[in-house]
Structure formats: C-alpha cells, structure tokens
N, C-alpha and C positions, 0 to 999 in steps of 0.2 A: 205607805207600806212600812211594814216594822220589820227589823232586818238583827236578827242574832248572833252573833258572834261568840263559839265559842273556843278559847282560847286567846289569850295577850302577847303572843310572843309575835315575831316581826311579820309574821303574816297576818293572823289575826288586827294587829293594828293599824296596819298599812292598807288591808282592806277597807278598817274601817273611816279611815282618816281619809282614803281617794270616797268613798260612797259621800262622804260630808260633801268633797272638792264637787261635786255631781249633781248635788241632790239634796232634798229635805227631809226625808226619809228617818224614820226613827229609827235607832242607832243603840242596840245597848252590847253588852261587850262584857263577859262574862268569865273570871279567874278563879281558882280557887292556889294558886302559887303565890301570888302577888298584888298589891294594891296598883302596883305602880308596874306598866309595863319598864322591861333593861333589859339590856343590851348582854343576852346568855354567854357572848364571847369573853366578856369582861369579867365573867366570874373569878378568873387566876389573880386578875391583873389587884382585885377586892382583897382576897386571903394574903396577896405577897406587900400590903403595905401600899399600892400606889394611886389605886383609888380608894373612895368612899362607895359606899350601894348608891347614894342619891345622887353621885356623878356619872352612875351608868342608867341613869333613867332616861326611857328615849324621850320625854318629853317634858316640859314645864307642867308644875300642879294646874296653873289656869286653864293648860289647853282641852281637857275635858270639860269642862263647863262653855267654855267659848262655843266649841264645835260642835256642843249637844250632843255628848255620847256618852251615857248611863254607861255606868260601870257597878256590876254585880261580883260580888267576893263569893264563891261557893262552888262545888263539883257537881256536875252534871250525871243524875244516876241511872234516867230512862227517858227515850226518846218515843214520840206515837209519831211518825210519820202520815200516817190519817187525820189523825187530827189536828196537825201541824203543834205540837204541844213537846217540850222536856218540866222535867221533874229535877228541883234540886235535891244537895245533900239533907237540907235541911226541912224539905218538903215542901218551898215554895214553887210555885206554877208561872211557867210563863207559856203564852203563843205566839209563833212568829207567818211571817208570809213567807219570807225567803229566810235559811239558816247555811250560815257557813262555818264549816268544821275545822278547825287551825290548834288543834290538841298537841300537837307536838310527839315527841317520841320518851320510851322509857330507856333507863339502862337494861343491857340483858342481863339475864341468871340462867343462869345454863345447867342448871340441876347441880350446885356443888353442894355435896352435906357441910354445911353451917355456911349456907349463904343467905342466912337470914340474922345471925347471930349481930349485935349491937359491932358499931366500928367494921362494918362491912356495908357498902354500897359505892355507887357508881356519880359522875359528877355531872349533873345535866340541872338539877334546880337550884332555885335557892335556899331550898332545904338541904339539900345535899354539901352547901357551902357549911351551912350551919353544924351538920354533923360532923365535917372536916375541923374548924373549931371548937367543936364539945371535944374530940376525940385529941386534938394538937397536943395541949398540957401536957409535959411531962413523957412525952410518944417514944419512946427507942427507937424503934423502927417502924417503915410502916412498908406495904407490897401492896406494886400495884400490877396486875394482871394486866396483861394486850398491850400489841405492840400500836396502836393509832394514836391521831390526835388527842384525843384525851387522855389516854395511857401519858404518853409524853408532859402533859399541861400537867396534871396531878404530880406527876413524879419533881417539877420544875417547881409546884408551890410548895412542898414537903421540903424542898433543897435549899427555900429560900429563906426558909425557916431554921436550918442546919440540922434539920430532921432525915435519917437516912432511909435511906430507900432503896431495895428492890425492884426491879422491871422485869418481868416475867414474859417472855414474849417467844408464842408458841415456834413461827417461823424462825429460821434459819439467819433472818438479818431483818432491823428493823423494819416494820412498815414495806417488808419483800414484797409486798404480792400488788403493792403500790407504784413501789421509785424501784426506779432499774437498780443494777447493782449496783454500777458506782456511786451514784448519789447515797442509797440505803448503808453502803460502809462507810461511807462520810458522818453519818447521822451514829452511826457505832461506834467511830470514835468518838463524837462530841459528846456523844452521854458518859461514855467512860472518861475522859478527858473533864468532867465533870464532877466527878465523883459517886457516878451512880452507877449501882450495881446491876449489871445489864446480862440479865441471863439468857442466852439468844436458846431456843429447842428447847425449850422448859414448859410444860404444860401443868394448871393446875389439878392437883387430886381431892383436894377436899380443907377446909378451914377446922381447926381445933379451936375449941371453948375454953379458954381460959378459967373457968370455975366457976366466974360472976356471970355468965351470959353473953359475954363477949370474944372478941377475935384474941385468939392467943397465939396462934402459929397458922403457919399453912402448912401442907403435905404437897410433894409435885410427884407426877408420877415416874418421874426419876427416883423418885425413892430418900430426897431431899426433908428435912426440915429444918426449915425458918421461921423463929420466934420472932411476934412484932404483934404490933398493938390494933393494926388496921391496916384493913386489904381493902384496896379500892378496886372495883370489877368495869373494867374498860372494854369491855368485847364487842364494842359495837352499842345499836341501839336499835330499836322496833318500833312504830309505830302506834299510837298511842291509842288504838281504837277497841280494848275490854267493853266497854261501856255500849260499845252499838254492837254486841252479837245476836241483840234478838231483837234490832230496833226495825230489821228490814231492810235496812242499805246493804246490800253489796259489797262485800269486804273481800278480799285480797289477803296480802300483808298487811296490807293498811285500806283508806278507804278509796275503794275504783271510782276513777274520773276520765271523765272522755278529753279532747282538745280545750273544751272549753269550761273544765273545771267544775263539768256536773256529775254528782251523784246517778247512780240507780234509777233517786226521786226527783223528779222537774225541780222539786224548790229549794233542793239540800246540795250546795256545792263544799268542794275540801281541798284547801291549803296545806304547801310547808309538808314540814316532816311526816305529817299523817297520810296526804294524798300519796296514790301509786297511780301513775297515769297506764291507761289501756295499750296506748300503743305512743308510746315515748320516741318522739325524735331519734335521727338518727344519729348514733353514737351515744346517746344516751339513755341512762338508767331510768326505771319506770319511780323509784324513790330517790331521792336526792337530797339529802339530810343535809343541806346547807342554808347560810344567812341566806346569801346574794339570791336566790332561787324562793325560799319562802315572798322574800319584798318581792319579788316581779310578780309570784303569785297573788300575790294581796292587792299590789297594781291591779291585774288583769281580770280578778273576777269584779271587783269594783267597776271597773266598765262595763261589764255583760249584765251582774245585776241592775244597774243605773240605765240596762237598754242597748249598748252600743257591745253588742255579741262580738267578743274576743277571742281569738282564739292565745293560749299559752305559749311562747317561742321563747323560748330562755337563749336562742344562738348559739353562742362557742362556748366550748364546757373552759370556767375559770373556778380554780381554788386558791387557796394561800394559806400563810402557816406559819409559825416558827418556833424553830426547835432551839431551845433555850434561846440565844443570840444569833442563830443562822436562821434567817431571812426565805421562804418557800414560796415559790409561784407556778404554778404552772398555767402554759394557755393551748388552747385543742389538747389534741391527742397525744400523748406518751406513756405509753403504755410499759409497765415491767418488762413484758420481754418484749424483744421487736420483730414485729413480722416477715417476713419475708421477702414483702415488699416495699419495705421502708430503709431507707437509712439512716444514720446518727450521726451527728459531730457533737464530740464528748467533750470541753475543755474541762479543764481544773487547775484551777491557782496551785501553782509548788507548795502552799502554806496549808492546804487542805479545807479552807472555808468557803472558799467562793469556787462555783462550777455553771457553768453554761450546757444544756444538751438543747441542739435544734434537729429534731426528727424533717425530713422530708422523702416524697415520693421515688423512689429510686429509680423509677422510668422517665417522669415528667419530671422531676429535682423543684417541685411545687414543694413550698413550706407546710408541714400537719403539724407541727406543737414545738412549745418553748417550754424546757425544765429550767428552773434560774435556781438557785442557791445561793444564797448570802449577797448576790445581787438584784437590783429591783428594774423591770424594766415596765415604758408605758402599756397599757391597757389599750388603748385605740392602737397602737401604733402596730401591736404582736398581733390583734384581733381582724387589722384589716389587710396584714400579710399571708394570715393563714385562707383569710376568705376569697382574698384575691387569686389565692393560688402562685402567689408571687415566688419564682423560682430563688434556689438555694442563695445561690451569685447573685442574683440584686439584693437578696437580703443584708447578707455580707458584706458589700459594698457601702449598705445605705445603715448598716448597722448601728452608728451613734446616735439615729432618728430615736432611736428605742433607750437609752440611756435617760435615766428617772430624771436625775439632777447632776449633770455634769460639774456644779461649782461644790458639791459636797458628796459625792460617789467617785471615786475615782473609775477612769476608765479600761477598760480592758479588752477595748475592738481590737488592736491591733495584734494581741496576739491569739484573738481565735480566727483571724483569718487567714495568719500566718499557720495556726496549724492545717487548716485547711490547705492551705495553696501546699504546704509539706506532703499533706495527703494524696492529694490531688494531680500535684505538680500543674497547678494554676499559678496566675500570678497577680492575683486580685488585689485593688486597690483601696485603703477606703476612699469615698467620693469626699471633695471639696466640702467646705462651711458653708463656700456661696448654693452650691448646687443644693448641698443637704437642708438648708434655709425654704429654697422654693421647693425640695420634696415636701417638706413638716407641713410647710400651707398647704400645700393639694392634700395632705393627708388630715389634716386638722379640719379643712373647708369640707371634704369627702365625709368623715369620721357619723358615724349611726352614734356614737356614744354618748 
C-alpha cells in the first residue's frame, strides 16, 4: 500500500514514523516549507541567538533513508479523489492508496489595507523567520498586533534583539478572553515591566506604505499613528485547506474528520492544525492548533491505517507557554470567567511572578483544572487528580506530590493551603514525606502517562 503524507510538521511525521513502527507500506512525505522536518516552537528560541535551525530538526539526516520514507519538496495544487491522484506545483503526479492531510494552519489577514505590503506578516513558518531577519537590520520599531502566544513570542524576539516594540492587543487585558483576570494582569505587568509597549483596547485600522512598498506606520482605530518598519499580524491562525476547495472533501474550517480521523473519502484522513473534528470530546474544541494534539493525532491514525481502527482521545485538555521568563501551565478546565458552579483558590507570590489557581466543583469540591504561573507542576500527578475527581482537601494535603523538582523549585505548598484554611476556616495539613512517598507510588504505578 502507498501511503501519502502531506505536510512535515509534527503530525504529518509522527504519522509517518508510527506507519514505518507497523508496517512496510510505502511511505512518501511531502513539504514544500522544509527539507527537513523542526520543531515550529523553536522558531524564537532560532532568531534570539540560542539555537541553530539544524538543532531544531526533529530527526537525524539518516533516519529518512533507514525508515524508508521518500521525502518530496513541492506544494500540492489539486487533489482527484477518484482517481486517488494530487498534482504538484511543478506538475509532477503522484497516486496513493490511503492519503493523510497534515497541512497545518496559515496566519490570519483580516482585510487590513496594506496587509500585504513587504515587512508585514505573521510567525508560523520558516519563511516567516526568514522575513523577520530580512526586515531586523537597522528596524526602529516594529508592531506586533494580538494579544496570543504568538503576538507575545514575536514581541519577546524583537526585545531580544533591543528592537522596540509595540503590542496592540484588542482586549481590555492580555490574552482576556483566555487567563482569568488575575493571572492576564500579572502577564500586563511583565510585558511592561519589560519594556514593551503594551497597548491594552487598541485595535488595528490599516498599515501605511512607506513609499518603497513596504510597512511604514500603522493607523488604530483610536485615531493613533505609529511609525515602524514591520507589523507582525498575530490574530490567530486558520486552517490550511485553500487547496481542497474543489477537491471534494468536506471542509469546515478546515478538513472534517469523524472519531477516527477520516475524511468525507474512505481513503483521505486529516491531522494537526488542519483537521476540525465532527463532534469533538467533551470540553473540547473541534480545532486544536497545538504540538501535543497534532503527535497524538499522527500516533492515532498510523494505527487505523496499519488496520488496528483507533479511535482519537486526546484526554485532559493540557497547554503551556511562557511569557518572557514566567513559566505557563494549565491542566483541565479554567476558564476566564468562572462559572457558577465552580470555585477557585487564587494564590499569588507578594513578588507578583509566581501564582497558583485550582478551580474545583463547588458542590462535590472534585478538582477541574490547575492554572500555574511561574511554577511547574507534574503532568501525571494534576492529570490523575482532575480525572479522579479527587476532592479540593486531599489535593491540598497531598500537594507536594505535584511539585516539578523540589531540589531546584522552591516550594510554595504551605502557603496556599494556609490561604485556604484562612478562607475556609479549615485547618488542613500538608501530609508527611513518609505518607506522600507511598501516595507518588500508587500514583506513579496508577499513571496512563
């Protein structure tokens, strides 16, 4: 069976690398970004001086020849679903038996006049790193629109460079509509406390041409202008599927897939940032533009194509982040505003970098989500409290289970349980080293992770 692959980014090659684990199956794997599949998060970490591009390759040169999996450089411009057949950019033909879609997402453009002008675009490839350094040299300033992770990473590589920068961020407080408020005004000082210029209710109106074809100022519909050299456009991103609007699949936002990651067409499944699942898990988004969720995807249809029908379970919704030098985590549910049936315990360091929120059920006092800021806590440990439904007070008690590294994190259980018991008028303890020893085993022996 000959098995297509288009797109390189962590789905795409995680598909293709479990079909190998599986199977004999011909294998090709097709980019037009990249020779070399890497690692999208590392893009900053490339412009601010601390890696190289060839240290964020997910893989050694030999292991495409070992594994048997063709690697094609070129854009895919039309798909015949009948005839199981795409069409490159450059006119070459391939057939496959089964094809998987793992295209990834674009940045948006949101109709601004001169949002096509040079030194304007969005950070998501390796071209886009590239126009970051064509445009660096010499830069005044640069604006970057939106308040998300990216908006933040762009603003952070500009800084690192002692390039100034503007943040333009429509909402009322960073990343609002995300982090509840105290964490999001935590994240408002550290950008100002930075040096960056952080315009909270500023929306953009339109980019001015500098004379050469390029960005020369923005307009906001405050009635503002700021002169600078490049606008980076962070608003998100969409799904990367232009290319199949008249191929006959099934499109959405992006490409519809059922449980088990199929298309429309029996032989066409979609990964990663381009798949929108039909009816997505509870609490979750039918899009999920993240790493951790592409890999599981590229695990999961590599076993249904190899035969052994998977259905896609991503579990507990997990992100993470960091905003310059604070540290971001969340696990389950915490939502900006809190429901009505939830409750919160908020801590915050008097220093204002490190913050704790644990949401739970305010009837059943069952754990829903961990907010962490500037502290790191275990992944099995948050993951099997929330699923256990493990009440507020054992959590608290057993709190230090969850502390990353105790010999180089300092810790901070005792006084979020002391705000608790203040709250509360409890008198909660943390549990012993001996006791907390034989919880970690049962929870380490128990752990799915």
């Amino acid at each position: 069976m000959k098995i297509v692959i288009i797109g390189n980014g962590i789905a795409g090659t995680n598909a293709a690398r479990f079909i190998r684990k599986r199977s004999e199956h011909e294998i090709v794997l097709i980019s037009d970004e990249s020779w070399q599949p890497f690692s999208r998060t590392a893009l900053m970490y490339i412009y601010m001086g601390h890696l190289k591009t060839e240290h964020t390759y997910l893989y050694e040169d030999w292991f495409w020849a070992k594994n048997r999996i063709e690697r094609v450089f070129g854009r895919v411009n039309r798909l015949d679903v009948q005839a199981r057949r795409l069409w490159l950019n450059d006119g070459a033909e391939l057939s496959y038996d089964k094809l998987i879609i793992a295209t990834g997402s674009l940045p948006n453009k949101l109709g601004w006049p001169g949002q096509d002008l040079a030194g304007v675009q969005g950070l998501y490839h390796l071209q886009d790193l590239a126009g970051m350094e064509r445009h660096s040299p010499g830069l005044q300033r640069a604006v970057v629109v939106g308040g998300g992770l990216i908006g933040i990473e762009m603003a952070e590589m500009f800084h690192a460079r002692h390039i100034p920068v503007t943040l333009l961020v429509r909402e009322k407080s960073f990343w609002g509509n995300v982090l509840p408020a105290e964490e999001s005004e935590m994240i408002n000082r550290h950008l100002r406390e930075h040096g960056i210029d952080l315009r909270l209710g500023a929306e953009l109106q339109s980019i001015v041409d500098n004379g050469r074809g390029g960005a020369g100022a923005v307009l906001t519909k405050e009635g503002e202008r700021i002169d600078c050299g490049f606008v980076g456009l962070t608003v998100g991103v969409s799904p990367n599927v232009g290319f199949l609007r008249d191929s006959g699949i099934e499109l959405g936002r992006g490409v519809l897939v059922d449980a088990y990651l199929c298309t429309s067409d029996p032989h066409v499944f979609a990964i990663g940032d381009c798949a929108e699942l039909r009816q997505p898990a509870a609490g979750r988004r039918p899009i999920e533009a993240i790493w951790y969720t592409g890999r599981m995807m590229g695990q999961t249809v590599a076993a249904t194509i190899c035969g052994e029908k998977t259905a896609y379970q991503p579990r507990l919704w997990f992100n993470s982040a960091k905003f310059f030098d604070i540290e971001y985590q969340v696990y389950g549910d915490v939502p900006a505003r809190l429901p009505a049936t939830v409750s919160s315990l908020y801590w915050e360091h008097p220093a204002g970098k490190k913050a704790v929120r644990i949401n739970f059920d305010t009837a059943t006092k069952a754990v829903t989500g961990f907010n962490l800021m500037g502290i790191r806590y275990r992944h099995e440990v948050c993951e099997k409290w929330i699923l256990d439904g493990a009440p507020i007070e054992t959590v608290l008690q057993q709190l230090s289970l969850a502390n990353f590294d105790p010999e180089f994190f300092s810790e901070q259980e005792k006084q979020i349980v002391g705000q608790y018991n203040a709250r509360q008028g409890t008198h909660l303890q943390l549990q012993s080293a001996r006791k907390l020893d034989l919880v970690r085993r049962f929870l380490i022996s128990k752990s799915s992770i």
